[in-house]
DRENDO-1510 file (C-alpha; in Angstrom, 1 decimal, always signed):
<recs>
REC; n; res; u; v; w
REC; 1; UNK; +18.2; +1.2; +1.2 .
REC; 2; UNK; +17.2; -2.6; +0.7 .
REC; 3; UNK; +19.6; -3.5; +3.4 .
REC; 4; UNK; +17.8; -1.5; +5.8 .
REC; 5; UNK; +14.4; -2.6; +4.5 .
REC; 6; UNK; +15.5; -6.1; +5.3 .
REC; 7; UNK; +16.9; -4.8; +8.9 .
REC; 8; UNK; +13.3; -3.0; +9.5 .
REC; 9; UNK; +11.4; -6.6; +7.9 .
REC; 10; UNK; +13.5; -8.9; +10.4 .
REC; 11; UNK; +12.0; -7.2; +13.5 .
REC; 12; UNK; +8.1; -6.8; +12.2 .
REC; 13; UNK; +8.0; -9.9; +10.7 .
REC; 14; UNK; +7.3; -12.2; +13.3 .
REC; 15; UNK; +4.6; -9.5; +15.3 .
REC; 16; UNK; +1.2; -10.9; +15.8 .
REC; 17; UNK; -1.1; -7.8; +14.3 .
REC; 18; UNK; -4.6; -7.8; +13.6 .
REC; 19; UNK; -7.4; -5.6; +13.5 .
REC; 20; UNK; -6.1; -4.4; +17.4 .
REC; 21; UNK; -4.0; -5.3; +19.9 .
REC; 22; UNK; -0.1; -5.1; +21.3 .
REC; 23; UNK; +1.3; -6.6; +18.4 .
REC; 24; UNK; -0.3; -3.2; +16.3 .
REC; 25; UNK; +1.5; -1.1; +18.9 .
REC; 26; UNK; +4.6; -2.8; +18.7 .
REC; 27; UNK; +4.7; -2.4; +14.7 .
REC; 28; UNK; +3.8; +1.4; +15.0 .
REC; 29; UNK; +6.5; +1.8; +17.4 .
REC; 30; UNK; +9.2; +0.3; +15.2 .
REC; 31; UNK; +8.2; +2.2; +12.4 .
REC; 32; UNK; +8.0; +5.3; +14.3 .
REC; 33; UNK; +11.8; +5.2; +13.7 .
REC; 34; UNK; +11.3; +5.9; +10.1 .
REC; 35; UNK; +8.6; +8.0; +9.9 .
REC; 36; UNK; +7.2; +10.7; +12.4 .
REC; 37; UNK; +3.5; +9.2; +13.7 .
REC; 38; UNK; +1.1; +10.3; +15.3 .
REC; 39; UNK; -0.1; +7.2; +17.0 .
REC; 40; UNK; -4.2; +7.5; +18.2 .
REC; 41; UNK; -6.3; +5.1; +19.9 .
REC; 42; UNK; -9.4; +5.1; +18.7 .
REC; 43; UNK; -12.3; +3.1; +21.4 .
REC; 44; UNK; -13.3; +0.1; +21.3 .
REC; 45; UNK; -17.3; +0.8; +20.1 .
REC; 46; UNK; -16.6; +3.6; +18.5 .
REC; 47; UNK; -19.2; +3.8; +15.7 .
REC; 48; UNK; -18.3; +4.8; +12.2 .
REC; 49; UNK; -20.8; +4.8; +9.4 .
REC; 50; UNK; -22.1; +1.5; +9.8 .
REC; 51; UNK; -19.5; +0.3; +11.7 .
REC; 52; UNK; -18.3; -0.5; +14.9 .
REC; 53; UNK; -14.5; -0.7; +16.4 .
REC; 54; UNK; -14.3; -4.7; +17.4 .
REC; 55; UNK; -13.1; -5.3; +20.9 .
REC; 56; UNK; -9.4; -5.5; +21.2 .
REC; 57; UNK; -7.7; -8.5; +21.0 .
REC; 58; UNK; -4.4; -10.0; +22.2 .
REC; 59; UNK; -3.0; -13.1; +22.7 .
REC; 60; UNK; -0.4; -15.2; +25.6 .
REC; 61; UNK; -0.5; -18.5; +24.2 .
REC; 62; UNK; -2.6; -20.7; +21.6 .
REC; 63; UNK; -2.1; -24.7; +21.4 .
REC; 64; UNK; -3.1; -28.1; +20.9 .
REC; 65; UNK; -1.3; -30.9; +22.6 .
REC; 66; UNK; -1.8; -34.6; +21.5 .
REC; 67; UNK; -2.6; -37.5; +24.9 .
REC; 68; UNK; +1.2; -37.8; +25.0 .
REC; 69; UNK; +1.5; -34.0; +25.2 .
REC; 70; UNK; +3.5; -33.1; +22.1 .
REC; 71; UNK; +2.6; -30.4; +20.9 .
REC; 72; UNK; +0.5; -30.6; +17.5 .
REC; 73; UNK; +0.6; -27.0; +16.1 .
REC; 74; UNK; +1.7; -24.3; +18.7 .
REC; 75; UNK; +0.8; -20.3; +18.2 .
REC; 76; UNK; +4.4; -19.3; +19.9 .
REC; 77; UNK; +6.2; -21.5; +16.3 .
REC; 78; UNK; +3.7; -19.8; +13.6 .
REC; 79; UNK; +1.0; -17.1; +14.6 .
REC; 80; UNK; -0.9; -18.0; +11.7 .
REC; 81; UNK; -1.6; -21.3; +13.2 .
REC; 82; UNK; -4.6; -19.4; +15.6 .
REC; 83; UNK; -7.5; -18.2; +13.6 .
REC; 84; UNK; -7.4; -14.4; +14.1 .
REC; 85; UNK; -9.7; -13.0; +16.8 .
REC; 86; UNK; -10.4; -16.8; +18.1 .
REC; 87; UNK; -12.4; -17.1; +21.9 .
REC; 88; UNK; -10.6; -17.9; +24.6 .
REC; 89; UNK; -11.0; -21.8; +25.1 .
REC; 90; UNK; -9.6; -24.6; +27.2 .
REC; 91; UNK; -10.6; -28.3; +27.4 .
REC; 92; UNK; -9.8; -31.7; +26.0 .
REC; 93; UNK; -11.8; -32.8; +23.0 .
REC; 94; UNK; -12.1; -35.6; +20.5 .
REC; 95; UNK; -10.8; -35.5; +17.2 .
REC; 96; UNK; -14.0; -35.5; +15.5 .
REC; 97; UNK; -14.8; -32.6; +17.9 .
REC; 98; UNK; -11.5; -31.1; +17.5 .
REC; 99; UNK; -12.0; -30.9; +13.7 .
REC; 100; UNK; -14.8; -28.8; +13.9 .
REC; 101; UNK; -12.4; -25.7; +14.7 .
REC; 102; UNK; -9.3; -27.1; +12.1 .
REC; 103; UNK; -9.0; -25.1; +9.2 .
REC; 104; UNK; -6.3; -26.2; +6.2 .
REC; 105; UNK; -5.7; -26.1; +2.6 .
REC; 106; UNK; -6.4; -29.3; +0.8 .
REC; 107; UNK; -4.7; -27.6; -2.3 .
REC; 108; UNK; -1.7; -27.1; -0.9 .
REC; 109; UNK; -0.6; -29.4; +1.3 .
REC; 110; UNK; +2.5; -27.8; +3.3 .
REC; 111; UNK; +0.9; -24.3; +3.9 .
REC; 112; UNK; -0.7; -22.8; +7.0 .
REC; 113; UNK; -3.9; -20.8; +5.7 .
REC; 114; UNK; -4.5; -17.6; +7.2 .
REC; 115; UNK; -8.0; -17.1; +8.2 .
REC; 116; UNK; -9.5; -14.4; +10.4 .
REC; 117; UNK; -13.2; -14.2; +12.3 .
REC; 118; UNK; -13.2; -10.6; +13.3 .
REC; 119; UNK; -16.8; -10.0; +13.5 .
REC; 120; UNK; -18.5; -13.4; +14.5 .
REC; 121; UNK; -17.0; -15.4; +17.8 .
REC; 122; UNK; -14.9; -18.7; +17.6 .
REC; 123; UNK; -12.2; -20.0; +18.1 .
REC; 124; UNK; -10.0; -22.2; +15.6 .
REC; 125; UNK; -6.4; -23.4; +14.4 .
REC; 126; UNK; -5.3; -23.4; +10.9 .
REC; 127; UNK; -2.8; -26.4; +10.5 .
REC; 128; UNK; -1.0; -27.6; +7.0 .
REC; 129; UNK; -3.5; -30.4; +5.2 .
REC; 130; UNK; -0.6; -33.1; +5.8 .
REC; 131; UNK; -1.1; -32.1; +9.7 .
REC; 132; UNK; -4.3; -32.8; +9.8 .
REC; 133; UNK; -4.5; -35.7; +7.3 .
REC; 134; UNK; -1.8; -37.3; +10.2 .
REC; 135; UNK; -3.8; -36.8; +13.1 .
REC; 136; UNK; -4.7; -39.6; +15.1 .
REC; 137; UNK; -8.2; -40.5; +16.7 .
REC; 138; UNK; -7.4; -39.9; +20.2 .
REC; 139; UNK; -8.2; -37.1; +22.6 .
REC; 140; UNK; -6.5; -33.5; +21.9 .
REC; 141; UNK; -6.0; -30.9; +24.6 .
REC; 142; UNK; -6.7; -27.7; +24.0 .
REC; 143; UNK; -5.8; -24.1; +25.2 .
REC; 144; UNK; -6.6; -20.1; +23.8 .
REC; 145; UNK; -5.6; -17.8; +26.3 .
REC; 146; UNK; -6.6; -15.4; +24.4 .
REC; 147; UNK; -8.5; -11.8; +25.9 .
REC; 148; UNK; -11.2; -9.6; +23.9 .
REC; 149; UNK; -11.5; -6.2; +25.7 .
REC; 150; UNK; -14.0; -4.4; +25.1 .
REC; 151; UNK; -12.7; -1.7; +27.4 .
REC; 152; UNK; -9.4; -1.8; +25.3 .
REC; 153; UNK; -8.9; +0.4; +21.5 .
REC; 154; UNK; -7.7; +0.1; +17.8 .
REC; 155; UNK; -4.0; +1.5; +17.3 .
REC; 156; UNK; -4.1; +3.6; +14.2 .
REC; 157; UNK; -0.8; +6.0; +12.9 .
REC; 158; UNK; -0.4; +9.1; +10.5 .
REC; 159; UNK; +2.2; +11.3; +9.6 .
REC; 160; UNK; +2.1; +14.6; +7.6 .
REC; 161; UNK; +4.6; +16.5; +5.8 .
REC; 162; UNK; +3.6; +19.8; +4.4 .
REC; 163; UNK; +4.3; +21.4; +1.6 .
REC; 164; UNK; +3.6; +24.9; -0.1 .
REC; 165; UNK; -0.2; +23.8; -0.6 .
REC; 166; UNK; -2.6; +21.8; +1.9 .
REC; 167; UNK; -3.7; +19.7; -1.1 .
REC; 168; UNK; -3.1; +16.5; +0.0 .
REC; 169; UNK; -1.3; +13.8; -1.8 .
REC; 170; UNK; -2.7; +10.6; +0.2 .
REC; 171; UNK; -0.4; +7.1; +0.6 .
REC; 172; UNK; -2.3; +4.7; +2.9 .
REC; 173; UNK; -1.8; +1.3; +3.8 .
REC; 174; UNK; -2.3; -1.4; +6.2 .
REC; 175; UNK; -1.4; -3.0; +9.7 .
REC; 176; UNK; -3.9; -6.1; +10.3 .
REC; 177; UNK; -1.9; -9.3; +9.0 .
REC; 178; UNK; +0.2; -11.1; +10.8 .
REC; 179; UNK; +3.3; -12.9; +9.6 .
REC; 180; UNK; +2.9; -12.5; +5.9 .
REC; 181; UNK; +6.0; -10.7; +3.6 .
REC; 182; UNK; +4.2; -9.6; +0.8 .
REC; 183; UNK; +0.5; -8.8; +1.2 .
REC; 184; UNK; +1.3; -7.1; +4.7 .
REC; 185; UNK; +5.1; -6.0; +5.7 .
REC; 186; UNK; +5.9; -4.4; +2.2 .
REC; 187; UNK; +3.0; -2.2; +2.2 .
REC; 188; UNK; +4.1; -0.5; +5.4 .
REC; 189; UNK; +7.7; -0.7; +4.1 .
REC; 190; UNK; +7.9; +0.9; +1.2 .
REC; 191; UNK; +5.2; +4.1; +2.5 .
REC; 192; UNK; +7.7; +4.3; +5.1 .
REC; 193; UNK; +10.5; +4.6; +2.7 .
REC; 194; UNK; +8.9; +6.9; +1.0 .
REC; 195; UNK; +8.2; +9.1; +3.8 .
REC; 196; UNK; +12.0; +9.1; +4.6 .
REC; 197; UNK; +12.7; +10.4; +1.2 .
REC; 198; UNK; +9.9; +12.9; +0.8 .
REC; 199; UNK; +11.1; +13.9; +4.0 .
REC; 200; UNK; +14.7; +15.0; +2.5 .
REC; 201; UNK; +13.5; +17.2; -0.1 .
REC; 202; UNK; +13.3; +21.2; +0.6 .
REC; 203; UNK; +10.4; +21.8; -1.6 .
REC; 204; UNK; +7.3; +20.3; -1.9 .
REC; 205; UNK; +4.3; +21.6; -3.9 .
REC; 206; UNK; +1.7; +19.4; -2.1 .
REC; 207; UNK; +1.4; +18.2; +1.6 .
REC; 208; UNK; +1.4; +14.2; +2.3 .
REC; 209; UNK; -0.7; +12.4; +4.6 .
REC; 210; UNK; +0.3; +8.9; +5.5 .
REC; 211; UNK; -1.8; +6.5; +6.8 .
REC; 212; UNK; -1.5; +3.1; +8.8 .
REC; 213; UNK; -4.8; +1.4; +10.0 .
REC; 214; UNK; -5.8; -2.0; +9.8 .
REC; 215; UNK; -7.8; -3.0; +6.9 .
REC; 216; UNK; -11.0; -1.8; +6.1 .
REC; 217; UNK; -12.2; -0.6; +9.9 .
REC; 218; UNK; -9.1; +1.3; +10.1 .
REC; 219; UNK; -10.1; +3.0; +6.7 .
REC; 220; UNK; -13.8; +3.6; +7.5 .
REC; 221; UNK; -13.0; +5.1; +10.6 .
REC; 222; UNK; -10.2; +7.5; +9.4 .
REC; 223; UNK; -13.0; +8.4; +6.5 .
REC; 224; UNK; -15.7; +9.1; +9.3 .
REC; 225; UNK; -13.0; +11.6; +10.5 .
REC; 226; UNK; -11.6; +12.6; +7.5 .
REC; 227; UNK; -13.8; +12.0; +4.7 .
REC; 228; UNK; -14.9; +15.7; +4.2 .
REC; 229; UNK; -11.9; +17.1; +4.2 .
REC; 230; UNK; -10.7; +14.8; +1.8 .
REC; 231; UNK; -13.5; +15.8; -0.7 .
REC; 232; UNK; -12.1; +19.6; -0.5 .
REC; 233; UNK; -8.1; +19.0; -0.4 .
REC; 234; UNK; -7.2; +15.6; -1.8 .
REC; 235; UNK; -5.5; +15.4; -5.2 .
REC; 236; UNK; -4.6; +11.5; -5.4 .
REC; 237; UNK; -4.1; +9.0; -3.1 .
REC; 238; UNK; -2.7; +5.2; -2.9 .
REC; 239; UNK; -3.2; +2.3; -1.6 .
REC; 240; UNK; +0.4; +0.4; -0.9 .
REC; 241; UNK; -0.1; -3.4; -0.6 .
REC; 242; UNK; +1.5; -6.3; -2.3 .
REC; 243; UNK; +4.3; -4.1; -3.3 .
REC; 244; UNK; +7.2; -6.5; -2.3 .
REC; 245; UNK; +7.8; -9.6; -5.0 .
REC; 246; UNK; +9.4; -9.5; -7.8 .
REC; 247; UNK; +6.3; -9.5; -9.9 .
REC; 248; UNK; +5.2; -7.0; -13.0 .
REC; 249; UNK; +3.8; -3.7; -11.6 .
REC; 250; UNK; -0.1; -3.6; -11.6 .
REC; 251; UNK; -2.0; -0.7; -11.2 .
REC; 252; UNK; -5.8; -0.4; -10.4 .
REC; 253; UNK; -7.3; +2.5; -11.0 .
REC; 254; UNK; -9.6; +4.4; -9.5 .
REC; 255; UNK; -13.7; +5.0; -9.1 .
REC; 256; UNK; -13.4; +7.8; -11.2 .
REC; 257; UNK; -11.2; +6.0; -13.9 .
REC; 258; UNK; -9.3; +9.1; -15.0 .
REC; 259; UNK; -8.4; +11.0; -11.8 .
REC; 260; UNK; -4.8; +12.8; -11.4 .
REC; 261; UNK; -3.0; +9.4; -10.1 .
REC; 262; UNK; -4.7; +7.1; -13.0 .
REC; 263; UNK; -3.4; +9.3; -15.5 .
REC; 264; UNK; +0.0; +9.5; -13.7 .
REC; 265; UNK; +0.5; +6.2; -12.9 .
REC; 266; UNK; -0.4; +5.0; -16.7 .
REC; 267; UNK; +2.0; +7.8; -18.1 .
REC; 268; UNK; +4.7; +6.4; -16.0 .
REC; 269; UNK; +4.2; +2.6; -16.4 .
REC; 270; UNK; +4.2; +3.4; -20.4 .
REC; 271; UNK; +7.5; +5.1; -20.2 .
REC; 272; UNK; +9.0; +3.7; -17.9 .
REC; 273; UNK; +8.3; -0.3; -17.7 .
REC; 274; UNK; +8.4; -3.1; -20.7 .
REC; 275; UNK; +5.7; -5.3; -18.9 .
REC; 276; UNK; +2.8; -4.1; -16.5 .
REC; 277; UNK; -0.8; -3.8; -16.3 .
REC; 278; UNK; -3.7; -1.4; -15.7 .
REC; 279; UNK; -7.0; -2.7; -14.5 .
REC; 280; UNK; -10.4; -1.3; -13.9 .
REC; 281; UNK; -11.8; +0.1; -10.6 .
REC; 282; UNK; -13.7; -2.9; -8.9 .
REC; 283; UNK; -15.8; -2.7; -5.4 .
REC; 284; UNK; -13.6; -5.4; -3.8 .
REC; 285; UNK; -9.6; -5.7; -3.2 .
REC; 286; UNK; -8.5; -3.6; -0.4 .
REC; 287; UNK; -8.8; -0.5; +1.5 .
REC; 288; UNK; -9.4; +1.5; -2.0 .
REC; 289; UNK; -12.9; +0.5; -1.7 .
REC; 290; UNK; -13.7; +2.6; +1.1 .
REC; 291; UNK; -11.8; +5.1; -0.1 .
REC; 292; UNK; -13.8; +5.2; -3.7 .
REC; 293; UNK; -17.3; +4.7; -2.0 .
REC; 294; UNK; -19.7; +6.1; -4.0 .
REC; 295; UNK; -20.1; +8.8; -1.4 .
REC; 296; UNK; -16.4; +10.1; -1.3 .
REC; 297; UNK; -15.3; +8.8; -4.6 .
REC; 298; UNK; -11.6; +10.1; -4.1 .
REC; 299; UNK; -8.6; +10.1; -6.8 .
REC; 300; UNK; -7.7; +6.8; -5.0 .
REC; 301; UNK; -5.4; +3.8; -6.8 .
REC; 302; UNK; -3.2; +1.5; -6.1 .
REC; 303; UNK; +0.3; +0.4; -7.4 .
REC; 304; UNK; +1.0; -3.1; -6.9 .
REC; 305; UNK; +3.0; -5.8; -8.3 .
REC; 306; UNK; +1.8; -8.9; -8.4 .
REC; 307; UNK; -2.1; -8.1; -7.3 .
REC; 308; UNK; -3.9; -9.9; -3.9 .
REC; 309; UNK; -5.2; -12.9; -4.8 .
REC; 310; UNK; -2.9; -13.6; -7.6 .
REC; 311; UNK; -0.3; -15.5; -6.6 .
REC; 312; UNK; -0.5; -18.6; -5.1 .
REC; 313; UNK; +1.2; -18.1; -1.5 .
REC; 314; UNK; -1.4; -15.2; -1.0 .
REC; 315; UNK; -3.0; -15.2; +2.5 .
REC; 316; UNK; -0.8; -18.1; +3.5 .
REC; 317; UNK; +2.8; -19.0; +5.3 .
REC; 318; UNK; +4.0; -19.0; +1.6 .
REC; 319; UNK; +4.3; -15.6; +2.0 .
REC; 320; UNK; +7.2; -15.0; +3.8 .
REC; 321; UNK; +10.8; -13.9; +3.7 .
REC; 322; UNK; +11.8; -16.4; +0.5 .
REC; 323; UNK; +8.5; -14.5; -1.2 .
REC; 324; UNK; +9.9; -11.2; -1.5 .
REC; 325; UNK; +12.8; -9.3; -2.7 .
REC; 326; UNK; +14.3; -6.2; -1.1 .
REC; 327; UNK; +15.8; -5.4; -4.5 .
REC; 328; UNK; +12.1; -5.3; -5.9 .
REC; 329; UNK; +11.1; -3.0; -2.7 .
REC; 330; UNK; +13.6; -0.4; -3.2 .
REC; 331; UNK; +12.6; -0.6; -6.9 .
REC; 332; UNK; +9.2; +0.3; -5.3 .
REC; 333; UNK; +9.8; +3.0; -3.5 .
REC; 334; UNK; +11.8; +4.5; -6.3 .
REC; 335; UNK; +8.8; +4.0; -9.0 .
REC; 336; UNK; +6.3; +5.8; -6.1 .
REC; 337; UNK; +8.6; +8.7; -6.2 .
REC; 338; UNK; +9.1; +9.1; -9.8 .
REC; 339; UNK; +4.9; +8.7; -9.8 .
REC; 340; UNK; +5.1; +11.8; -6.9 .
REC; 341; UNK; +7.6; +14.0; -9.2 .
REC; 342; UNK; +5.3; +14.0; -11.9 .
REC; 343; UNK; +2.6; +14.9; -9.8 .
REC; 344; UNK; +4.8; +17.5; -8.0 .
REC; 345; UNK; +5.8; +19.1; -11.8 .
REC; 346; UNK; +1.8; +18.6; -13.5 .
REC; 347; UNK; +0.1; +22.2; -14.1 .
REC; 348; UNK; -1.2; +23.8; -17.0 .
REC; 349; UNK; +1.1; +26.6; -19.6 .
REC; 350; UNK; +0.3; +28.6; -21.4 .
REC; 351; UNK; +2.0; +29.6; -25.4 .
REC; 352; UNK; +2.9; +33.5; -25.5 .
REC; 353; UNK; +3.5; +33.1; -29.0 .
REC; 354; UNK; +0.6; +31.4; -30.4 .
REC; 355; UNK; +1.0; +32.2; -34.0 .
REC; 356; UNK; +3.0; +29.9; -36.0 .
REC; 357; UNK; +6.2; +28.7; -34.4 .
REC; 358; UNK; +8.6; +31.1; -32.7 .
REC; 359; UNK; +11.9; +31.2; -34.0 .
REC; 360; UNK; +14.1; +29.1; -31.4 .
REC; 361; UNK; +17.8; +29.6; -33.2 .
REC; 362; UNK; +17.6; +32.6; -32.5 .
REC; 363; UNK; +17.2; +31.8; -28.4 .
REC; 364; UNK; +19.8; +29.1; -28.7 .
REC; 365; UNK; +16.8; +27.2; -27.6 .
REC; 366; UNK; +18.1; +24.5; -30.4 .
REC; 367; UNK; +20.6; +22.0; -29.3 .
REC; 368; UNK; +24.0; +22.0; -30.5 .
REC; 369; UNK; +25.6; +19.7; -28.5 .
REC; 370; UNK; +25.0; +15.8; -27.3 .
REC; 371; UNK; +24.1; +12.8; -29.1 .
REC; 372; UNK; +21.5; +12.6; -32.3 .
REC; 373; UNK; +18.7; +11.0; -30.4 .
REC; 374; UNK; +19.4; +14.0; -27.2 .
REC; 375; UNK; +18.5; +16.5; -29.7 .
REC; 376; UNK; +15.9; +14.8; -31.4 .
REC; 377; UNK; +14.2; +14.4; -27.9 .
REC; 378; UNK; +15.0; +18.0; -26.8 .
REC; 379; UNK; +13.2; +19.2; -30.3 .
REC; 380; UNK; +10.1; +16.6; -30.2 .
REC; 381; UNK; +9.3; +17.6; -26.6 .
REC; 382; UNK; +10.0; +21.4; -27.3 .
REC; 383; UNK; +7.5; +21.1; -30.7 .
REC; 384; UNK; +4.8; +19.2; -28.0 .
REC; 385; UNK; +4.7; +21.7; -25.0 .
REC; 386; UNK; +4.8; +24.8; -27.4 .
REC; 387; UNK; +2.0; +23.3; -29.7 .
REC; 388; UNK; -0.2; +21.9; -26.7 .
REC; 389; UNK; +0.5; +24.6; -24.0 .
REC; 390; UNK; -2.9; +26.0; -24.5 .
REC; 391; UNK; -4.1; +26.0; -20.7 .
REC; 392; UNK; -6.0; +23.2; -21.6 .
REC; 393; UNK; -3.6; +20.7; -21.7 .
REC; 394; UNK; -1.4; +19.5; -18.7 .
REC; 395; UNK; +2.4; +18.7; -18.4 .
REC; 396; UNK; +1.1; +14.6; -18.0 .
REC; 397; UNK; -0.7; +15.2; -21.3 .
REC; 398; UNK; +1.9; +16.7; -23.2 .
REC; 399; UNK; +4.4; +13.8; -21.9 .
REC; 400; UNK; +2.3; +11.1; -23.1 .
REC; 401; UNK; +3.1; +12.9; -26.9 .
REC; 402; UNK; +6.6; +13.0; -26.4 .
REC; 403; UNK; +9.1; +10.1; -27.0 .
REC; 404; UNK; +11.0; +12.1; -23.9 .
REC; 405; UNK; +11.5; +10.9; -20.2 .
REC; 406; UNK; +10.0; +13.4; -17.9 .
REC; 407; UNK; +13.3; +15.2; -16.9 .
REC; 408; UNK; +13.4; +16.1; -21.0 .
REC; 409; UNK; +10.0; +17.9; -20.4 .
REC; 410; UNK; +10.9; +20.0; -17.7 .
REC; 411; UNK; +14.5; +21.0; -19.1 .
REC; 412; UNK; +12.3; +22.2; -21.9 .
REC; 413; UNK; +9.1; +23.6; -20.4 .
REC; 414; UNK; +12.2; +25.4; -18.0 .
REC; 415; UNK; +14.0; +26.8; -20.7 .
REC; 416; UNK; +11.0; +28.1; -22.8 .
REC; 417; UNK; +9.3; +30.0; -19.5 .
REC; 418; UNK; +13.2; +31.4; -19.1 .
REC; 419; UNK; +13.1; +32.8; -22.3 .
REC; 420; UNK; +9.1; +33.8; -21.9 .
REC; 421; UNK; +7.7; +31.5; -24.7 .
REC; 422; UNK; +6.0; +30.1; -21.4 .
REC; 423; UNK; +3.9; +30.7; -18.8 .
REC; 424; UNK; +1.9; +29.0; -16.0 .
</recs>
């Protein structure tokens, strides 16, 4: 799978996306060879909540040119060099009026920032520090040929598979960010993986949305659509972002704090991982803040690794192809579906034989074969679900009792509804 994943990263890579535009077309498109979308155009001016789909943008060519005409920092080399959504502009300029619309990182002296204005008009370049510390006071030319439509639309994808329920299982993610590896491409990567493997399987208790819009207008809209519907049918949902490096697994939970995927996803981390970490809900981050607005409040996390504004090459040309690991993405897309079996398994038993402990030699239902520590966890989990299957108690909180892996719990909660100790 990684070597595909790198195939599929090659061609996105070097796209130009943002909140609208060709480049968002072109990245659905490519993807749509993974997973079955349903691409939508959704107007430019379309209102949502208190919101309003941007104009669309695309751009030709974005340059400055020194009085010899070599080319300072050129769009067609990096597209993080144009501030995203910039004006259309051509003229010559001075450098003290030129650095007026330079942007750089006086931190970090080799990196391109990547800045956006979406929702205010300008125009700008963003240029390493040691650029800009070398230009020379002379007279720049400049050209955007850039175009803002506002007769043009936002590009936004889904994909449904259905399962023997419509509760949903909900995996969103994002397609606004131009060339960046980690906060952007493995996101869209590793959903799309998962899609192709979800895909495979014959039987699926719930039915899974997938979603790809750009960052937060993307979201707000597809709530304005969806939001109600969500209320009624969704069980849990992610957010996929920052899901690429070789970083610790982070997992932020939701609004709620305890939903279905908070549970999950902290059952899973525990037994699964030696290092990770599980933070609060906060009001900032990523699409998961629309998506736990006080007035949906949805089972919404998100499983990251290394978290957005963590690591150092975050929002910058640092985080590129030498950032990531396809090893770590494949890792990713195996830890989501170990996260979606244990959702897939969780309900509620029930003890027919309350009283004391049934007699399980009897059944054979004690092992007599495998290694010390097989039996011991066959017998610890069989002692947990018989003593907690009460109705009250679900499969994810019998499991976090257990010193079993998850396949040990459903060998056993199999067997004992086989012999009728059990019942949903």
């Amino acid at each position: 799978m990684k070597k595909i994943i790198e195939q599929y990263f090659d061609r996105l890579f070097p796209i130009n996306r943002s909140l609208t535009g060709d480049g968002n077309r072109e990245t659905l498109k490519i993807l749509s060879e993974i997973v079955d979308l349903k691409i939508t155009e959704i107007p430019a001016g379309t209102k949502c909540f208190d919101w309003t789909v941007p104009p669309e943008w695309n751009v030709k060519e974005a340059w400055i040119k020194d009085s010899k005409g070599n080319f300072i920092v050129n769009f067609a080399d990096n597209n993080l060099h144009l501030l995203g959504y910039s004006t259309p502009f051509k003229g010559k300029l001075s450098l003290e009026e030129l650095k007026k619309h330079l942007y750089s990182l006086p931190e970090q002296l080799d990196i391109i920032p990547y800045l956006t204005s979406y929702y205010k008009e300008r125009w700008g370049f963003c240029l390493t520090h040691n650029q800009l510390s070398s230009l020379k006071n002379e007279t720049y030319e400049v050209c955007i040929d850039s175009q803002l439509k506002d007769n043009g639309s936002m590009t936004i994808g889904e994909a449904i598979i259905k399962g023997e329920t419509d509760k949903e299982i909900l995996l969103s993610t994002y397609i606004c960010h131009p060339s960046m590896a980690n906060n952007e491409l493995s996101g869209m990567l590793v959903s799309s993986f998962i899609f192709n493997e979800l895909k495979k399987q014959k039987k699926l208790k719930y039915t899974y949305r997938f979603v790809f819009v750009p960052e937060t207008i993307g979201s707000i809209y597809y709530l304005s659509q969806n939001g109600e519907h969500f209320k009624n049918k969704l069980k849990a949902g992610f957010v996929i972002t920052c899901i690429g490096d070789d970083g610790n697994f982070t997992y932020k939970k939701s609004r709620r704090g305890n939903s279905l995927p908070d549970r999950v996803v902290e059952t899973v981390l525990k037994k699964t991982e030696k290092d990770y970490s599980i933070i609060d809900f906060f009001p900032s981050g990523s699409d998961e803040r629309q998506y736990c607005s006080p007035g949906f409040n949805l089972p919404v996390g998100s499983l990251m690794r290394t978290m957005y504004g963590k690591y150092p090459e975050y929002h910058t040309s640092a985080d590129n192809k030498s950032f990531i690991s396809f090893e770590a993405m494949e890792k990713s897309v195996q830890k989501y579906l170990e996260i979606i079996k244990v959702i897939e398994n969780n309900d509620c038993y029930i003890n027919t034989m309350p009283y004391c402990e049934p007699q399980l030699g009897k059944r054979s239902l004690y092992p007599t074969l495998g290694s010390q520590k097989e039996s011991a966890d066959m017998v610890d989990a069989m002692m947990w679900v018989l003593n907690l299957a009460d109705g009250e108690n679900d499969l994810i909180d019998i499991w976090q009792k257990t010193n079993s892996d998850f396949e040990t719990v459903l060998e056993v909660v199999k067997k004992l509804v086989d012999n009728e100790l059990l019942r949903k």
